[in-house]
C-alpha positions as CSV (number, residue, x, y, z in Angstrom):
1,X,0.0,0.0,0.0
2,X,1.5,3.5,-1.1
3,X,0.3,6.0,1.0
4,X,1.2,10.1,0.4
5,X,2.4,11.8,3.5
6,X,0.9,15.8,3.5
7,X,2.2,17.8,6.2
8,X,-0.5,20.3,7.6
9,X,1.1,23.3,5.8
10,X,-0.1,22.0,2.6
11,X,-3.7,21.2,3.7
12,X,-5.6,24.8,3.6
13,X,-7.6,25.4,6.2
14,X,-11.1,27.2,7.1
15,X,-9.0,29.7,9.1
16,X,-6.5,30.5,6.2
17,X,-9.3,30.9,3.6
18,X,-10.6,33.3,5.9
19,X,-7.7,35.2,6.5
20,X,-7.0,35.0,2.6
21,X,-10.6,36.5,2.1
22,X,-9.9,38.9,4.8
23,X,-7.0,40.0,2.9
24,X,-9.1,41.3,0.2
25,X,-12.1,42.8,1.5
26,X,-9.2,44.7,3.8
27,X,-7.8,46.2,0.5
28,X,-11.6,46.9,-1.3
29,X,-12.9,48.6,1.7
30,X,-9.3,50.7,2.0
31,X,-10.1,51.1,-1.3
32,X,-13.8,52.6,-1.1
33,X,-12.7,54.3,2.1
34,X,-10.0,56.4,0.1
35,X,-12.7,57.2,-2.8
36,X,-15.4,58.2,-0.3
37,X,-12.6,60.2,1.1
38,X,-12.0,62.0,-2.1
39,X,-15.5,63.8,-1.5
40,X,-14.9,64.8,1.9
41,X,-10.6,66.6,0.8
42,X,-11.2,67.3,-2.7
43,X,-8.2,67.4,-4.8
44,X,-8.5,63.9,-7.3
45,X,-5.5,62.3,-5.7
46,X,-6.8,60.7,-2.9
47,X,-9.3,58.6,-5.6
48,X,-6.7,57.3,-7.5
49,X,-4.6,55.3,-4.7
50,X,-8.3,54.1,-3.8
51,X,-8.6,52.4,-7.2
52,X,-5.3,51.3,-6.5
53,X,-6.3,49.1,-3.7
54,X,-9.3,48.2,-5.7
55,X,-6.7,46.8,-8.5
56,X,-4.8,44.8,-5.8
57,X,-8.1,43.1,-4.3
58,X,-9.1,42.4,-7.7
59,X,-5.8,40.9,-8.5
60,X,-5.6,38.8,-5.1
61,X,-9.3,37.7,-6.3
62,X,-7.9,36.6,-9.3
63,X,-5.1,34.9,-7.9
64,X,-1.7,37.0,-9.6
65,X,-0.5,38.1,-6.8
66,X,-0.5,36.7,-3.0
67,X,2.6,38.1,-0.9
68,X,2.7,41.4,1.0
69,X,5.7,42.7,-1.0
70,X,3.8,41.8,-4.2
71,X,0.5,43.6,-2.8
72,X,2.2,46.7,-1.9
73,X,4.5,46.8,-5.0
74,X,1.0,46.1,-7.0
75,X,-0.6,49.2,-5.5
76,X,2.2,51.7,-5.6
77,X,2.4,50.9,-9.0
78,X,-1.1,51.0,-9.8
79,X,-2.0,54.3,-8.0
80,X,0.8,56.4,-9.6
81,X,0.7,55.1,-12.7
82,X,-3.0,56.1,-12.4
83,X,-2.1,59.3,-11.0
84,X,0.1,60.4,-13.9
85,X,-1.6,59.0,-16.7
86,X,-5.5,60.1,-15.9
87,X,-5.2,62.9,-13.0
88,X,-5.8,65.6,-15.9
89,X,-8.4,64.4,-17.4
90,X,-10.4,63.0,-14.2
91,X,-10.1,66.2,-12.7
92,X,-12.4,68.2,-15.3
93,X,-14.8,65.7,-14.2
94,X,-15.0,66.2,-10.1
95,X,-13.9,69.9,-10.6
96,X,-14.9,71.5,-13.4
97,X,-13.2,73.0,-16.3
98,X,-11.7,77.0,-16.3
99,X,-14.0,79.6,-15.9
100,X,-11.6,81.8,-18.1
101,X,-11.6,79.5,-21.2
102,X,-7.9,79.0,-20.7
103,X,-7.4,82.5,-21.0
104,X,-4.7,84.5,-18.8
105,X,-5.0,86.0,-15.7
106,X,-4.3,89.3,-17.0
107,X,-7.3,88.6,-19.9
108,X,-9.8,88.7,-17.1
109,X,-9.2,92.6,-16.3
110,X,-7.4,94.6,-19.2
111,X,-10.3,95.8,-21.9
112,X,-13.2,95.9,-19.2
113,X,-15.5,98.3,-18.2
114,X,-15.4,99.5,-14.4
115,X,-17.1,102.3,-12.6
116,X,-15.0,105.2,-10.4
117,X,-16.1,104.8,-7.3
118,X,-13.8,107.5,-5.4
119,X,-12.4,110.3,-7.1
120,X,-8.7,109.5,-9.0
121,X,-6.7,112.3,-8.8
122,X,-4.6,111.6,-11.8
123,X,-1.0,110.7,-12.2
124,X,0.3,109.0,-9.5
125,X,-2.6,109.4,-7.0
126,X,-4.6,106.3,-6.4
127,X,-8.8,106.6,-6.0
128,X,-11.0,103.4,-6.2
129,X,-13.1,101.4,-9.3
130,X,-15.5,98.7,-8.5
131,X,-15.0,95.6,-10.8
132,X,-16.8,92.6,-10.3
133,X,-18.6,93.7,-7.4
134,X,-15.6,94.6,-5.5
135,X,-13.3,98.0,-5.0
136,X,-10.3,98.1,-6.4
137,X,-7.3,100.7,-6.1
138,X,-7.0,102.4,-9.1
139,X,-4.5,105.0,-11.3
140,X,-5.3,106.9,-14.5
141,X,-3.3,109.7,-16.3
142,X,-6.3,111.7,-16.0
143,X,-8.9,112.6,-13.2
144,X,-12.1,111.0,-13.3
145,X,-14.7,111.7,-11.0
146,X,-17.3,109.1,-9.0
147,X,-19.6,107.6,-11.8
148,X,-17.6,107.7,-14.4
149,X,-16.8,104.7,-16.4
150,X,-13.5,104.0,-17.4
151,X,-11.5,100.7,-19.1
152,X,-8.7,98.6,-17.5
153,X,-5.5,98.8,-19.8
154,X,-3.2,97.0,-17.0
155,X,-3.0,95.2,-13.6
156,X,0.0,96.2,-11.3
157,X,-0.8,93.6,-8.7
158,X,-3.5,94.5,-6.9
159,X,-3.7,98.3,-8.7
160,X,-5.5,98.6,-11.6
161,X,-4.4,101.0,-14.3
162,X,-7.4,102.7,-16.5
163,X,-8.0,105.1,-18.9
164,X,-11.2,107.0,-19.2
165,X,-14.6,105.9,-21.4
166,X,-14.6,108.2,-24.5
């Protein structure tokens, strides 16, 4: 009679099958835990290393990869490589695109209308505009009195330069 001798390493048991299971509900709910937390500290950075752990569970599931060096090597990979490749066009999605149609910050001031507010003196002395519902320090070459309109031809910082409406 031949009989095979197993040792009780190779026999699986209920409680490894467990912990194997374990394993990879751990790294899907670290997963949904990281994309739920992508809501909560938006930035669409957090989301990708969550579909990183989602790539590792699926790939313990499927049985590539079973070691802790080959999970964590799995997801570091996975969650930059998703970072880099799709972080630009994921974020349009969860943010939005630009206001400004890609236009400069200058574009948003110089050629627009705004309203004298306090008196400009002319030259070098500074008197207020309202833009966009907010005042703004302002210089012109000329003086132009409250309720006047005037244009924006350049932002110093936070100084507007104008020229008076025609």
């Amino acid at each position: 009679m031949v009989g095979i001798c197993l040792s009780m390493d190779d026999v699986p048991t209920e409680r490894t099958q467990l912990m194997e299971l374990d394993t990879k509900m751990l790294w899907f709910i670290a997963g949904l835990a990281m994309i739920l937390l992508e809501f909560v500290a938006p930035g669409v950075v957090i989301v990708f290393f969550g579909i990183g752990a989602w790539v590792v569970a699926m790939a313990m599931w499927i049985g590539l990869i079973d070691s802790v060096p080959a999970q964590c090597l799995t997801f570091a990979i996975s969650s930059l490589l998703l970072l880099f490749v799709l972080r630009r066009y994921v974020t349009t999605w969860f943010v939005g695109g630009s206001s400004n149609g890609g236009e400069s910050i200058e574009d948003e001031f110089i050629g627009k209308t705004v309203r004298v507010v306090h008196v400009i003196s002319g030259g070098e002395d500074i008197g207020k505009v309202e833009f966009k519902g907010a005042e703004w320090s302002a210089r012109c070459e000329q003086e132009l009195l409250p309720g006047r309109y005037a244009t924006v031809i350049k932002r110093d910082g936070l100084e507007l330069i104008v020229k008076p409406n025609e």
